[in-house]
C-alpha positions as CSV (number, residue, x, y, z in Angstrom):
1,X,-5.1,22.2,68.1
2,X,-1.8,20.6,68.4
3,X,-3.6,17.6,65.5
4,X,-4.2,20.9,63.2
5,X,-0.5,22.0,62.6
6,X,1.2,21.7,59.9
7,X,4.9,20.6,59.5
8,X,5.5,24.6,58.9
9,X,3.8,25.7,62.2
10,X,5.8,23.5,64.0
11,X,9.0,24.4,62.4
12,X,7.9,28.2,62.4
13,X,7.3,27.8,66.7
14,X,10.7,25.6,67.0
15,X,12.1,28.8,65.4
16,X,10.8,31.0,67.8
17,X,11.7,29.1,70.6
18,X,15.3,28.8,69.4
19,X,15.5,32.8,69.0
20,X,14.9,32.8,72.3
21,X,17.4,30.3,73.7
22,X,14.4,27.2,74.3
23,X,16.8,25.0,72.8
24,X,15.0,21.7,73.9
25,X,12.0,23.0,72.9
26,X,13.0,24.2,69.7
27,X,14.2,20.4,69.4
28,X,10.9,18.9,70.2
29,X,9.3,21.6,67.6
30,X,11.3,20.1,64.9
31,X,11.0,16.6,66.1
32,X,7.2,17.3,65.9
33,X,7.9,18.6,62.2
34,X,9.3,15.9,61.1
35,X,6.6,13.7,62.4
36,X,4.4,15.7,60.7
37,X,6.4,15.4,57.3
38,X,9.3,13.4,57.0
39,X,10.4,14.9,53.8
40,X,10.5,18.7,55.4
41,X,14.2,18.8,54.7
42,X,14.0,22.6,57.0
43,X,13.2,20.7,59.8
44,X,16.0,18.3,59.8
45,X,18.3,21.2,59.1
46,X,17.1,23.3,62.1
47,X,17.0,20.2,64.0
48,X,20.9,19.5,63.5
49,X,21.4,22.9,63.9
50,X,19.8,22.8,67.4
51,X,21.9,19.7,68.4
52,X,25.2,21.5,67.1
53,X,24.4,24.6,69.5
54,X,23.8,22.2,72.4
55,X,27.2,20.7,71.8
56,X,25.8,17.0,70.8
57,X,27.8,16.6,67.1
58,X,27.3,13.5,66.7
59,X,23.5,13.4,66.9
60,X,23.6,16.6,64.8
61,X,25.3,15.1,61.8
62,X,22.7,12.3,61.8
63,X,20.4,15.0,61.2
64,X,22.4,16.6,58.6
65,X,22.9,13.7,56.6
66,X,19.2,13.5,56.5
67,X,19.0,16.7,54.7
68,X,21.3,15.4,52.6
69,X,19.7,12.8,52.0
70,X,16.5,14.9,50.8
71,X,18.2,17.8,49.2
72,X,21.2,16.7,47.7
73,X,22.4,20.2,46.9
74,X,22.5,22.3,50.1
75,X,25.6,23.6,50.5
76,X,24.5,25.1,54.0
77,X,24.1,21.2,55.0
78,X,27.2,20.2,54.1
79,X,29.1,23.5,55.7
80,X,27.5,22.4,59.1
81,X,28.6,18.6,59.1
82,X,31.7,20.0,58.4
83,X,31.4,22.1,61.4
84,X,29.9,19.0,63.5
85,X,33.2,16.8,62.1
86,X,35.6,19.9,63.2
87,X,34.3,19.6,66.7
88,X,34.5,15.9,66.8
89,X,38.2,16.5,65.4
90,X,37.6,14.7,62.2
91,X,39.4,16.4,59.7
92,X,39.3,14.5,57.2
93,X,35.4,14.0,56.6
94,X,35.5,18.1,57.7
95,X,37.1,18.6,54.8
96,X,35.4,16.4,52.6
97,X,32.4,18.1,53.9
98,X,33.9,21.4,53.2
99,X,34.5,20.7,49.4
100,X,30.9,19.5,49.2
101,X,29.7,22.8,50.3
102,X,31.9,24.4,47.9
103,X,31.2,22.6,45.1
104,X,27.3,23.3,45.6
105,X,28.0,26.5,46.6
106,X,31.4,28.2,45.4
107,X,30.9,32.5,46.9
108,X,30.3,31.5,50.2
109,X,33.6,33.2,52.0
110,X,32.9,30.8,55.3
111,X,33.3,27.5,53.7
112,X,37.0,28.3,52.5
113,X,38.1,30.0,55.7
114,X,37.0,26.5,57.3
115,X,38.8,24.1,54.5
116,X,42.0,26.5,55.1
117,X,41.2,25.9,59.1
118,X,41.1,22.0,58.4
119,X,44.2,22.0,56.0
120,X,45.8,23.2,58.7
121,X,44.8,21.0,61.0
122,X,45.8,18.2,58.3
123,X,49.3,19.4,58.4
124,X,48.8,21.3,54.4
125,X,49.8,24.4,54.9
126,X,50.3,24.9,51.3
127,X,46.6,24.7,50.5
128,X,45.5,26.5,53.8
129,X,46.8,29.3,52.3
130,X,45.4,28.6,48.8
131,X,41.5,28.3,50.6
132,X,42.7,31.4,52.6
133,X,43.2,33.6,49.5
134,X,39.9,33.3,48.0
135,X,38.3,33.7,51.3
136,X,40.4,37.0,51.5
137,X,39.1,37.9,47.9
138,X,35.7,36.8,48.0
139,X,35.6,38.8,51.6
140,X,37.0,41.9,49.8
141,X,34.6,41.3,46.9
142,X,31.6,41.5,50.1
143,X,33.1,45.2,51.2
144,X,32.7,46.5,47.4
């Protein structure tokens, strides 16, 4: 029963509806979650996730500020509002999100190809090429 499930079941089916391209469903799974536990920080996170697929940024950074809010320290969070700000063409609080990943988070090649993407964008091409380097190392560091 539907009463029975547990913040985790519902996560676990929006999951599994999302793997197989259900995307509103998968977004009433994780709504469901959330009503379940408001604290389920996973939930939120798929939940932005699902938004940023569908092409709605602004609701998903809403969401992502809400795992923020509950988990302070993941870096994945932070990457993704970046990602939600790059599409919104706000690269400035891109970036800022960028470094926040970073600093959580600091082997992660993505989140330095996307601050050299967004110094670019800002017109810095001195430190696009600085974040581009270390994604060229730690990439090269993957491959050995």
């Amino acid at each position: 029963p539907q009463e029975d499930r547990t913040a985790e079941n519902w996560l676990l089916l929006g999951n599994i509806l999302q793997d197989r391209g259900r995307n509103d469903d998968a977004i009433f799974m994780y709504t469901q979650s959330i009503l379940k536990d408001d604290k389920f920080y996973k939930a939120y996170y798929n939940l932005a996730n699902s938004y940023l697929d569908a092409d709605k940024p602004n609701m998903a950074i809403v969401e992502y500020k809400n795992v923020i809010k509950l988990r302070k320290d993941y870096a994945y969070a932070y990457y993704n509002l970046g990602c939600a700000y790059l599409k919104l063409g706000e690269y400035k609080k891109a970036r800022k999100s960028f470094l926040d990943a970073v600093f959580y988070k600091n082997t992660e090649p993505d989140f330095y190809y996307n601050l050299a993407y967004v110094y670019k964008k800002l017109n810095k091409p001195k430190d696009a090429q600085a974040y581009l380097e270390i994604y060229n190392k730690l990439k090269e560091n993957e491959i050995q």
